[in-house]
N, C-alpha and C positions, 0 to 999 in steps of 0.2 A: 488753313494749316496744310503743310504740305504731307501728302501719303508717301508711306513708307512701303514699300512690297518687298516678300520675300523673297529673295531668289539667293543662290550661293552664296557665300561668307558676307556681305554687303560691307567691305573696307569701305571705310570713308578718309582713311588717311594716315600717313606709316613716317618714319624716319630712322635710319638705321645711324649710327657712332662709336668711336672708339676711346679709348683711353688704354696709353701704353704702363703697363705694370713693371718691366723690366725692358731692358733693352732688346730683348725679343721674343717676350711674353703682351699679347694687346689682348685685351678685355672689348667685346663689342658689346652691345644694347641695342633690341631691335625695339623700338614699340610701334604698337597697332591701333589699330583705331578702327571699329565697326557701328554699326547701328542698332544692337540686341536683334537682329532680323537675320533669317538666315543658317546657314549650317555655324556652330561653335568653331573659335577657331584650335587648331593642334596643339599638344603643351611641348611641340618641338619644333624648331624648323631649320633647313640646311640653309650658311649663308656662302653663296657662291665667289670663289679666289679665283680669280685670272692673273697672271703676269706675263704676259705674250716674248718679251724680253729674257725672262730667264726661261721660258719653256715651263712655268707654273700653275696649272689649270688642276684646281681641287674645291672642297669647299671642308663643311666641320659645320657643327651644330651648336644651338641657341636653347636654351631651354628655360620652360616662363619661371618668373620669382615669384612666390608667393601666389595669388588669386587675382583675378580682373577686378577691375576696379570701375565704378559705373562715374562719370565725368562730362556728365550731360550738364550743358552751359544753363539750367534751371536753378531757381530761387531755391532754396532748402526745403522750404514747405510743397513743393511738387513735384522734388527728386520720386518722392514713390508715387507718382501718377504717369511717370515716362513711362516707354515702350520696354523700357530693359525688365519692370517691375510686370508680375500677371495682373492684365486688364487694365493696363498705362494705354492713352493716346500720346501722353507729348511725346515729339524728336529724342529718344535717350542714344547715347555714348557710352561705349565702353572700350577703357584702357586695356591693355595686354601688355607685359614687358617678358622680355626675353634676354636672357645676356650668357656670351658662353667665350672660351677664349682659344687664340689661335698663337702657335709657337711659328715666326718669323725668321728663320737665320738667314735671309737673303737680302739685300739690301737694290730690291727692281724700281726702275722709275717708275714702271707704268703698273703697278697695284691697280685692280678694281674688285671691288667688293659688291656684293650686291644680292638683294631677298628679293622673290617674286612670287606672289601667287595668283588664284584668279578667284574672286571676281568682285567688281562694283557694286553697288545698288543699281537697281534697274532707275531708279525715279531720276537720274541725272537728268540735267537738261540739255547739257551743252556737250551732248557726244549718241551719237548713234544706237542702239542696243546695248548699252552701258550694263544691261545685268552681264553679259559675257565678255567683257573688258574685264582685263588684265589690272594688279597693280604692282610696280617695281619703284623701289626707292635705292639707292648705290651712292658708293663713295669711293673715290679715289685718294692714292699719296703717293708721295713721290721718295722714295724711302734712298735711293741715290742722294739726297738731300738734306731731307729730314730723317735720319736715324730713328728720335725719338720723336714722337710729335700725336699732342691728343687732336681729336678732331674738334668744330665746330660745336657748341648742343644747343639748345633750346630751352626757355624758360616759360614759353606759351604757348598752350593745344594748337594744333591744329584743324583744329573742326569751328571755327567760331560760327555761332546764328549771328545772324543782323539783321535790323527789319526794314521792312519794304518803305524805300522813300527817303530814308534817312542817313546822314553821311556815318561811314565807318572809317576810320582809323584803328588798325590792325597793324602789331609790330610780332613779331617771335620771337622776340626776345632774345636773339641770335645774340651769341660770343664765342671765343676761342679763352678755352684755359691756359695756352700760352700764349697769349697776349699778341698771337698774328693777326694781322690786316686782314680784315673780310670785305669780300665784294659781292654784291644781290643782284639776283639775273632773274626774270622771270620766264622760266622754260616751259614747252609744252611736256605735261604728265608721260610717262613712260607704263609700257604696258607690258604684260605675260602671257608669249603668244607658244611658249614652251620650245621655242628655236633658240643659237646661240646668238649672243645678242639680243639686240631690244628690235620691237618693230612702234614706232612715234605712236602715240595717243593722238585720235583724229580726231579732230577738235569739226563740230557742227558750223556750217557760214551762220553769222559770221565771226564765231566764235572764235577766238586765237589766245596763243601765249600769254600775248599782251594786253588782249581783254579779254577774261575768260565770262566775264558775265553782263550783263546788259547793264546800262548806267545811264543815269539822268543826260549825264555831257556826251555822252557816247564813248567815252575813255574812260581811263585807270590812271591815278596818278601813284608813280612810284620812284622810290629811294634808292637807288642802286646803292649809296653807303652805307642805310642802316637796315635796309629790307622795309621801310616802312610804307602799306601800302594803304589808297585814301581815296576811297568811292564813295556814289551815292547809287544802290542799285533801283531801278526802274520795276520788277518783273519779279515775282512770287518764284525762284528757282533753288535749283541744287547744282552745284556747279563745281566741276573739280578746276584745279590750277597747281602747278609748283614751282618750287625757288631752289633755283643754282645756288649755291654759300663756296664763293672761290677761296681759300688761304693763299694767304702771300705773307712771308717771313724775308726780309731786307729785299723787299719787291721783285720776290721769288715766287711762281705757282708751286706752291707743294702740295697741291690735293684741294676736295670740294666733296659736297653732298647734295645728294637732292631728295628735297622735302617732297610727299604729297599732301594737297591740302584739298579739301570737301567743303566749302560754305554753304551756309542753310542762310535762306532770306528767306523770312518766314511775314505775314503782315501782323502788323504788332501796333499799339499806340506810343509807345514809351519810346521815350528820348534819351539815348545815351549819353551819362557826363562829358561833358568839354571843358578845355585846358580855360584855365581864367586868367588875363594879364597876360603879362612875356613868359618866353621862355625859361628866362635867367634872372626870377627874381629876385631882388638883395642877393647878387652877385659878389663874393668875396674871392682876392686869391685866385684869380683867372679874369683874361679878356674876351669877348665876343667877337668871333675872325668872320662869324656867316651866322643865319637863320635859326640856327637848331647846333650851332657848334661854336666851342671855346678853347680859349687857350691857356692851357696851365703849366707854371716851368715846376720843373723837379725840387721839392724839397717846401712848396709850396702849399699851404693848406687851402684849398678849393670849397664854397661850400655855394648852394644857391637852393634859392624855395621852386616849389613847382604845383601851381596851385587848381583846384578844380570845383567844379560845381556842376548842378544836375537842375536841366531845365523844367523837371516833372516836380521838382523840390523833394527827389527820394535822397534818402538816406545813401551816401557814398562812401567810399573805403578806396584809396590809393597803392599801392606798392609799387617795389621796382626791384630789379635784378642786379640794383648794384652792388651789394654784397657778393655776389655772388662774379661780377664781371672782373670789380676794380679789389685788385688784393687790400685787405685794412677800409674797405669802404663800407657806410653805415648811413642809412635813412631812418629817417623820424617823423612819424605821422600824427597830426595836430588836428582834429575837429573842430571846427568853428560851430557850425548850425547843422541841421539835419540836413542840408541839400550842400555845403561847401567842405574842403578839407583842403589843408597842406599837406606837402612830403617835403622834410629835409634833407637834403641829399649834402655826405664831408667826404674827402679822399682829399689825403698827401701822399701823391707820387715822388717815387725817388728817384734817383740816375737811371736805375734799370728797369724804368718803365714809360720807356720813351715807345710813344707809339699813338693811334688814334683808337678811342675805346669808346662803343653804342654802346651805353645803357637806358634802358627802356623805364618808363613809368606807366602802370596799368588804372585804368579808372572804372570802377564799377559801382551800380546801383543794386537796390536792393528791389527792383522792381519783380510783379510775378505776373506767368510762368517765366517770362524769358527776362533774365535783367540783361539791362544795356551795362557794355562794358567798350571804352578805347584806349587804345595804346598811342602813347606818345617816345617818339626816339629823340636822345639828347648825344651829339659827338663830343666828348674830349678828349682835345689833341696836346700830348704832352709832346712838346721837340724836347733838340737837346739844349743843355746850358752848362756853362764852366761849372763842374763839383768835382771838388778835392775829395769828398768824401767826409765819412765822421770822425772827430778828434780822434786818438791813439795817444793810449796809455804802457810807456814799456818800463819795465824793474830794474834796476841797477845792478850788473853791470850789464846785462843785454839788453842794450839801447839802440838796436838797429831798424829801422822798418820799412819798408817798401811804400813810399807814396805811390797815388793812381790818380789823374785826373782824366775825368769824361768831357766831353762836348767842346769842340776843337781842336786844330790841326797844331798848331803853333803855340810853343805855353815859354815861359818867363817864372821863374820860381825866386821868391828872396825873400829872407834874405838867404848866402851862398853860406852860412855858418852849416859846418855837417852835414851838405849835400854832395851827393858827389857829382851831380850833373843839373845845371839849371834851366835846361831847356828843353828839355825832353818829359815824357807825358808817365813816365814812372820812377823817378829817382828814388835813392835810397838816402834814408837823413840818418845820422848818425851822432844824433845831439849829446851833450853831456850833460845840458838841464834844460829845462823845459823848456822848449821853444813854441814860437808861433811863426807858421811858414804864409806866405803868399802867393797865389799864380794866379797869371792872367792868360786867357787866350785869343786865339783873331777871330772865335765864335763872336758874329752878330745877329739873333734877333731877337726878343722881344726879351727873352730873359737874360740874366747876368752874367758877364765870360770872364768875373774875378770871382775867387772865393779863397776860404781861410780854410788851414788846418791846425792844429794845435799837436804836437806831441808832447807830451806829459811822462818826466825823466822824475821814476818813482823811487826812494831809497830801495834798498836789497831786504827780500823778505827773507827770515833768515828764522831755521827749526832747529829745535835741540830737542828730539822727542826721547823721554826715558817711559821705564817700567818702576813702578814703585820694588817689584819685585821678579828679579832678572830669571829664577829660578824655582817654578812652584811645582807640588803635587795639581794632577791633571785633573781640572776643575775646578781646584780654588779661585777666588775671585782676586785677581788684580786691577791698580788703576794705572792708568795711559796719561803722560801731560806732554803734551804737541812744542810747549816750550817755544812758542812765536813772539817772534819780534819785526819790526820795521815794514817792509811794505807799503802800499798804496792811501793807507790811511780810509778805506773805506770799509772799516772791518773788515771780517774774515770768515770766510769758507769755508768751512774744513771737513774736510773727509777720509773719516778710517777704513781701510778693506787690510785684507789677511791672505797670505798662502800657507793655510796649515787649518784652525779650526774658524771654521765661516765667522766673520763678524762682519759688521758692517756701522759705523757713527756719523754721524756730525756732529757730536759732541765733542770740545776741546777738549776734555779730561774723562771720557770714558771709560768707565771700568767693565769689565769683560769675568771669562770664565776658561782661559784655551783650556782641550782637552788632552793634546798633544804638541810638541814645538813649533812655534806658530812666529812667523814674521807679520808684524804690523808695520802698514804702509800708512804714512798720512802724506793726503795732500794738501795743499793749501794755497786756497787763491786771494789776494786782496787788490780789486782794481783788477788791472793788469798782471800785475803778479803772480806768478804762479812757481808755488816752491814743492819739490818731494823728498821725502826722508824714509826711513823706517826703525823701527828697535825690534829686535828677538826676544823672547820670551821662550825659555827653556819648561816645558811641562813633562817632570817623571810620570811616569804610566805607574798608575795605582793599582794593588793586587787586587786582585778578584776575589769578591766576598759571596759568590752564589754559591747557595749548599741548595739541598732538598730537603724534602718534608714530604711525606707520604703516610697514609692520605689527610687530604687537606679537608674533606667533606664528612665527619665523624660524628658520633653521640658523645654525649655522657662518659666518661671513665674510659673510652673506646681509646686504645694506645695509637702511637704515630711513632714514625722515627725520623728524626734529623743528623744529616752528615753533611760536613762540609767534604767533596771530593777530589777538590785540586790538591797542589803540592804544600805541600806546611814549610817547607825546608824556609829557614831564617823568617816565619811570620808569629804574630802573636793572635788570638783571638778572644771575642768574647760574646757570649749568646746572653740573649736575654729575653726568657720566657715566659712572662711574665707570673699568672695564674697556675701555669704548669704545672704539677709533678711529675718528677725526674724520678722514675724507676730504675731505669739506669743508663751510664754513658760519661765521660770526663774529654774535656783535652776538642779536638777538632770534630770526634763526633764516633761512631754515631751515639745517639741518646734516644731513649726509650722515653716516653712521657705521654701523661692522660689530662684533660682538664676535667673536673667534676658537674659542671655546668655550663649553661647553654651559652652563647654567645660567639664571635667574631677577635680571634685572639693573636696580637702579631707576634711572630716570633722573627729577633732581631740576631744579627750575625753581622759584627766587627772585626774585619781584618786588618792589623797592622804591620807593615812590612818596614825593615829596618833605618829606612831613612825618614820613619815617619808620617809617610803618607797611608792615609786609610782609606776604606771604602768599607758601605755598611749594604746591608742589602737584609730586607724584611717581608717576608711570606705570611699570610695569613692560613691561620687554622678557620675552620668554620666549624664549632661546636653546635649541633644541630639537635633541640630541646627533646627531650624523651614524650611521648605522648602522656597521661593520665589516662589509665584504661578506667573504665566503670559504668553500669549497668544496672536495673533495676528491672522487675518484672509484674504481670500481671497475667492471674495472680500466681500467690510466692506457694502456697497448700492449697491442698484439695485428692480429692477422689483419682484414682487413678479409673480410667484412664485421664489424664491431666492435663491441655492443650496449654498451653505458657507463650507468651507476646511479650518476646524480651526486648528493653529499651537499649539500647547503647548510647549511654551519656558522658561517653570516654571525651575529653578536650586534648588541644594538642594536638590533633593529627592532620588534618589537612587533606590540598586531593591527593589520591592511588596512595591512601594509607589500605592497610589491609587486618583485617578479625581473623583471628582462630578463638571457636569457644570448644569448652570441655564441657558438657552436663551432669556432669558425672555416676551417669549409668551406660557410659559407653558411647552414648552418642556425643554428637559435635556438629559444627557448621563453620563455615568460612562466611557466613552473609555476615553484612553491618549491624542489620535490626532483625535476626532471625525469628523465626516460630518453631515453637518443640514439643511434644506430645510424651509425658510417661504413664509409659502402660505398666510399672510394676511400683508397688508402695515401698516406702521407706524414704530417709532424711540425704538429698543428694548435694554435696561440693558442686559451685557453678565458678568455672575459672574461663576468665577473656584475658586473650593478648593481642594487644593495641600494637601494628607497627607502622612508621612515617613512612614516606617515601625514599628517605634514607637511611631506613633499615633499624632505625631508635622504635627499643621498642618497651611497653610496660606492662605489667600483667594483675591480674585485681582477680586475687580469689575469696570467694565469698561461702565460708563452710555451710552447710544442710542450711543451705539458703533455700532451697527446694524440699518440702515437708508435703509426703504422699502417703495418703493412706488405703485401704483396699476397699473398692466399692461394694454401697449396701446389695446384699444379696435380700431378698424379704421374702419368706414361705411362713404357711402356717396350716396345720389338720382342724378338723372339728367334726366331734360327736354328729353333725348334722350331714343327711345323702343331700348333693345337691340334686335340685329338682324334686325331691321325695316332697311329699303332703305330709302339715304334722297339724295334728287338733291341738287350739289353744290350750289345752290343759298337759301337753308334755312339750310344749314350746319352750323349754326351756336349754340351751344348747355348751357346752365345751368347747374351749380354743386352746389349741395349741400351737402358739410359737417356734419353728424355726429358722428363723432369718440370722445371716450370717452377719458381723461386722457391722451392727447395730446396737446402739445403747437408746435409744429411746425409741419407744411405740405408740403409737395411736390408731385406733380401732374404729372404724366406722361400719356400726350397724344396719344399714340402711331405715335406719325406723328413726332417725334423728338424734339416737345417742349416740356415745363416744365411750372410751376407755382408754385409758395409758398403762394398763394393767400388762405385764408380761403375757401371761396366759389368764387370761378374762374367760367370765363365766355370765351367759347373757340370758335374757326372757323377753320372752315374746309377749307383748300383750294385747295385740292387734292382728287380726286378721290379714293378710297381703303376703307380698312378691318381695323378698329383702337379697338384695346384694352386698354381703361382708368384704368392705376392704380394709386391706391392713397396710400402714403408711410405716416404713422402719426406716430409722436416720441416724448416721452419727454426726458427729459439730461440722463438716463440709458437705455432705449429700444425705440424700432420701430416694430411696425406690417405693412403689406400691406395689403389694399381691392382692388379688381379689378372687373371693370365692361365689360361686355360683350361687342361682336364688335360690333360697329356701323360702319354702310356703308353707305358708300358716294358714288352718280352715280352722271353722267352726263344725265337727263333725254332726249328723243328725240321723243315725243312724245306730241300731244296734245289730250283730252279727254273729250267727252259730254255727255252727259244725252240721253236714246232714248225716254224716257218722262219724264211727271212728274207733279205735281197735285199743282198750286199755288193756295191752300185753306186756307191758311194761318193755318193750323193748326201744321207747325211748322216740317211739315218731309215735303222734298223732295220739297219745294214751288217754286224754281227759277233754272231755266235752266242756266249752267255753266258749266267753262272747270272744272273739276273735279279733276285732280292731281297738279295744278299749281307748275311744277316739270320742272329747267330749260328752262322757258317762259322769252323771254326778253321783245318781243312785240307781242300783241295780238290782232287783228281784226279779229270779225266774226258778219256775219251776219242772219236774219230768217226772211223766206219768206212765207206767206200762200200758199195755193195751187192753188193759180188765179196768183202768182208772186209777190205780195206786200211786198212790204219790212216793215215787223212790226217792228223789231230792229236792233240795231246796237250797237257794242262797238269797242273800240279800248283799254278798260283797262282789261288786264291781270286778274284782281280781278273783273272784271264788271261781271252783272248777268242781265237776264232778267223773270220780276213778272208776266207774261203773259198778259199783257196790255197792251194798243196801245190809247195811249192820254190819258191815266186815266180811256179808260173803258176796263174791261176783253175782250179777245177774246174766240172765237169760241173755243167749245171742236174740236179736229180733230188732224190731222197731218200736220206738217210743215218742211220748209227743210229748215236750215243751212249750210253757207259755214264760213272754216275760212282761216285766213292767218295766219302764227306764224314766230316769228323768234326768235329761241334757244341760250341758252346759249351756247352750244358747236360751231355758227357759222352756223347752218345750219337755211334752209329757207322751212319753211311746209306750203302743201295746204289742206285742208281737207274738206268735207262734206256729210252731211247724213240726217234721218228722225228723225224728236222728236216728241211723240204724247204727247197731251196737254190734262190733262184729269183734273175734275173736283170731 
């Protein structure tokens, strides 16, 4: 396989072209051709104008179309394993086009054209340091001459691979889109050496022009007529070469181009298809003058096979450019077997394609990586021959027509009825009825120098177009009848246009709508014949029915008004609102009106002006639905303070609707689904108003829909010290209830009872530590108060005074057991200090005033004993001193 290296742009092959768009507007096309190796190439380039003759040395820019295009001569299946793809080995190609245009007003013989840049591939073979070679490709024309004239172009790459050993047949497909004579040179490559002018492509010994690369015979054989060239190359190379393309119009040089071309010989097994049989086979409609060329006269239909086959037995595929060479020309391609195929190649040339025309047939296999592909070149030479041309058909009474005949010097016309000259090669006939002419010429060869024309004397087509109605308001519908008669007898053509309101038919009897006075033209062709007419159509201008309405985007009941505001002078009107109420308004306007409900409402307005004609004109109201406000909450009562999570289940409203609520204790919110807190009791009004985005709005009040009442406050006193000690036997305690805003109580005693008693009365019957709470609630809440512990003992103790002063003045007067705490029974006694028993009790609660029969005793000390016996079961002896003082 042959290496590829990189060195600057690596062209492998270029051709620049023209085609003229105006007569001194020309369109060029450069394209490029490189090997993905290399610097990318510009998406612009300068192409260089010389005309030495008028003193015109300029140039103008080319800019690419669209993206590069990869055109590496591989099988499909290993387009993405070339070099243009990341991590490809094969040979890949890429296309580049360019096209840009130059304004000509000078008409110089010597144009040259011409793009150059630098540089090669280095891997060439057949040239010295080829990575720093130059590539130029240029075109000349001769504009003294040809005025207008497209260039030469190309229907195949020029990069072809071919493989080592094997014969190639290579054609480019060359032609001329106007149909001038091309002549094929094989020139040496031209190069960019950044000087004016060119400096030759130096071709390595013993490389040349005319053998640019090594070959089995030691030569090249080549086509000077159709450019077709036909080796067998010897040697694994890369080789550049290019081709001169001379134009000659009435064997005139008017200009040339020169191709560069790059061939890859790569060693390969595959066998490229070759031609099978003749050239011309099943030959119709043309003679064989030489090898590879025919001859076809004008008016002639031409057709011949062109067959191929593939010595590897791949699969083949044929085309050709004759389509594209021979104007009306068409090939058809026919598969026999996987290895053979036909191409049908039809063209009927006519007078004005006298000339010799290359078209090429391509043969390719489907081999991989590299399919075999050859060109084969086929000449047809159309001369000239006697043609009168094609029949003429003319209408009664202009029966005049200019005869033409081509191909020959000397002509003879008959017969002489309605000519006015019989010898001459343009007579004018001037038949009365149809004739058929003859001419003959001194043209001799191979085709005919007699031929016929026929002119065909057609009655008079004749139009009588009316309007059904000559006179209407502007826009009624009228019909059009064309009214034809006589003519060519080949039907009829017919077509309506207008100067006044656009129309346009081929309808015979077309009905329309003018807006204003309008001429309708028809024309009318049958055959030959060709007739115009027209009718008027008078269209009144109808009064104007626009009023207004304002506003058109409303609610419910929401008013509008409507006026008509032009002139009323001589008009009638009539409105029609449908749903409406008319609050007020008569006559042309204005008028006040509401619709009650939602919906889309037209309101109509008919103007009639005195001749009848009307026009109506209808506006739309947009009644736009009021919302349903409405809400619910959770919960609706309860204790103030009162947290409330209102729902808003308003329908109707849609986005950037908008809430106002009322609480009605003075607060409020604009949220959708607010949250609300009453801190003060009573029964409160809850009002929301729901509004649309256009301003529809509705309101939902819902009375002492909020029920608050004032939270329990809960207190309560009691007979009992908290913390104080109390013996089982006066455990028994008082409650007093104060709790505010409470109807029901419940009492917990810490000892496992209960009460629901207002003010309960409790007993202790156990020993312990009791915490009183009091639980107070009306029907939405409950608070608790709790009182501290009270303790309950079992006391075991009895306890006396050690004096104490009976003065009656009310502290400390009478001697006693002091805690009366757990005493069931109590006896004690008190003795003076001689022994005498001054007192005595047996009651628990008894006391003594220090008297003995009624009279006081002695200040001193005295001794007491007691006896007790305790709640808890037990039995006490106790005694001591108490001093008695005064």
């Amino acid at each position: 396989m042959v290496e590829f290296k990189a060195n600057a742009t690596h062209y492998m092959g270029a051709d620049l072209s023209y085609k003229c768009l105006t007569n001194d507007t020309v369109e060029f096309t450069l394209k490029i051709y490189r090997d993905c190796s290399g610097t990318t190439p510009l998406s612009s380039y300068p192409i260089n104008v010389e005309a030495p003759s008028c003193g015109l040395f300029t140039s103008f820019d080319v800019n690419q179309v669209g993206v590069e295009t990869e055109v590496s001569p591989l099988c499909p299946s290993q387009i993405s394993q070339s070099t243009c793809n990341p991590g490809g080995t094969l040979p890949g190609v890429q296309q580049w086009i360019y096209k840009g245009r130059i304004v000509l007003t000078q008409n110089c013989s010597d144009f040259l054209f011409y793009w150059e840049d630098c540089c090669r591939n280095n891997a060439i073979t057949n040239v010295n340091t080829a990575g720093s070679v130059g590539l130029r490709v240029e075109v000349t024309w001769n504009r003294s001459i040809a005025i207008t004239d497209d260039s030469p172009a190309f229907s195949a790459l020029p990069v072809p691979y071919i493989c080592q050993g094997q014969l190639m047949n290579y054609n480019h497909g060359g032609y001329d889109p106007d149909g001038d004579s091309l002549v094929y040179t094989m020139v040496t490559p031209l190069s960019d050496l950044g000087t004016p002018g060119y400096t030759p492509f130096q071709y390595t010994v013993p490389w040349t022009a005319n053998y640019p690369l090594t070959t089995t015979t030691g030569s090249v054989l080549f086509d000077p007529a159709t450019g077709q060239l036909t080796l067998t190359p010897l040697n694994q190379e890369i080789t550049c070469l290019a081709i001169r393309i001379d134009e000659y119009r009435n064997d005139t040089l008017i200009g040339s181009v020169i191709r560069d071309i790059e061939v890859v010989v790569l060693p390969c097994n595959n066998l490229a298809p070759t031609q099978a049989l003749n050239n011309f086979e099943n030959l119709q409609g043309g003679v064989i003058t030489g090898p590879n060329t025919i001859e076809v006269c004008p008016g002639s239909t031409m057709s011949f096979d062109v067959y191929g086959s593939d010595p590897d037995g791949n699969t083949i595929t044929l085309f050709s450019n004759i389509a594209t060479v021979l104007n009306g020309g068409v090939s058809t391609l026919t598969t026999y077997t996987i290895d053979s195929a036909k191409i049908h190649l039809v063209w009927t040339p006519s007078g004005a394609d006298t000339g010799n025309y290359v078209i090429t047939v391509t043969m390719s296999d489907d081999a991989c990586p590299v399919f075999g592909q050859s060109s084969y070149s086929f000449v047809i030479n159309v001369p000239q021959s006697t043609y009168a041309g094609p029949d003429i058909s003319l209408c009664w009474p202009d029966t005049s027509a200019d005869l033409l005949v081509t191909g020959g010097a000397v002509f003879s016309w008959t017969p002489s009825v309605g000519l006015n000259d019989t010898s001459i090669y343009n007579p004018t006939a001037i038949p009365i009825v149809t004739t058929t002419y003859y001419v003959e010429s001194d043209l001799s060869s191979n085709c005919k120098n007699r031929d016929t024309i026929i002119v065909f004397v057609l009655p008079a087509l004749i139009l009588n177009p009316v309007s059904n109605h000559d006179t209407v308001c502007a826009g009624d519908q009228i019909q059009l009848f064309a009214g034809i008669s006589g003519g060519g007898g080949a039907g009829y053509n017919v077509d309506w246009s207008s100067n006044g309101s656009p129309f346009n038919s081929t309808v015979t009897n077309p009905t329309t709508n003018p807006t204003i006075p309008t001429t309708y033209y028809l024309n009318v062709t049958s055959g030959s014949c060709i007739q115009n007419d027209s009718v008027f159509v008078f269209a009144r201008p109808i009064p104007s029915s626009i009023f207004t309405i304002a506003p058109v985007d409303i609610c419910p009941l929401q008013h509008v008004t409507a006026n008509y505001p032009g002139s009323t002078t001589g008009l009638l009107n009539t409105w029609t609102f449908g749903s409406g109420n008319i609050i007020s308004g008569n006559g042309f306007g204005p008028y006040v009106l509401y619709w009650n409900n939602a919906g889309v409402f037209p309101v109509n307005l008919q103007i009639t002006d005195l001749t009848g004609c009307t026009s109506n004109t209808t506006l739309s109201v947009i009644v736009h639905p009021n919302p349903n406000a409405d809400f619910s909450s959770n919960p609706s009562e309860g204790c103030a303070p009162l947290d409330i999570a209102f729902a808003n289940t308003s329908t109707g409203t849609g986005a950037n609707s908008t809430y106002v609520w009322d609480f009605g204790d003075g607060g409020g919110s604009s949220d959708s689904i607010p949250n609300y807190t009453y801190t003060n009791s009573g029964d409160f009004d809850v009002t929301l108003t729901a509004s649309t985005s256009w301003g529809c709005k509705d309101t939902m009040v819902k009375p002492s829909f909020i029920h608050v009442i004032d939270h329990v406050i809960p207190s309560f006193t009691t007979t009992a010290i908290s913390g104080q000690e109390y013996d089982l036997s006066v455990a028994t305690f008082s409650f007093t209830n104060t709790s505010q805003f409470a109807d029901t109580y419940l009492w917990y005693f810490g000892d496992g009872l209960t009460s629901t008693d207002v003010n309960p009365v409790h007993t202790y019957l156990n020993v312990g530590h009791y915490t009183v709470t009091l639980v107070a609630s009306n029907q939405f809440c409950s608070e608790l108060d709790t009182f501290k512990t009270i303790v309950i003992v079992s006391w075991n103790d009895i306890v006396f005074p050690t004096g104490f002063s009976p003065n009656n003045d009310g502290d400390n007067d009478y001697f006693k057991e002091l805690y009366k705490k757990g005493v069931v029974t109590l006896n004690y006694k008190i003795y003076n200090r001689w022994g005498k028993l001054v007192f005595e009790s047996s009651d628990p609660n008894g006391s003594w005033n220090g008297k003995l029969n009624g009279e006081d005793c002695e200040i001193g000390a005295y001794i007491w004993e007691a006896s007790a016996t305790m709640l808890n079961g037990n039995h006490l002896y106790k005694k001591g001193n108490v001093t008695l003082v005064r």
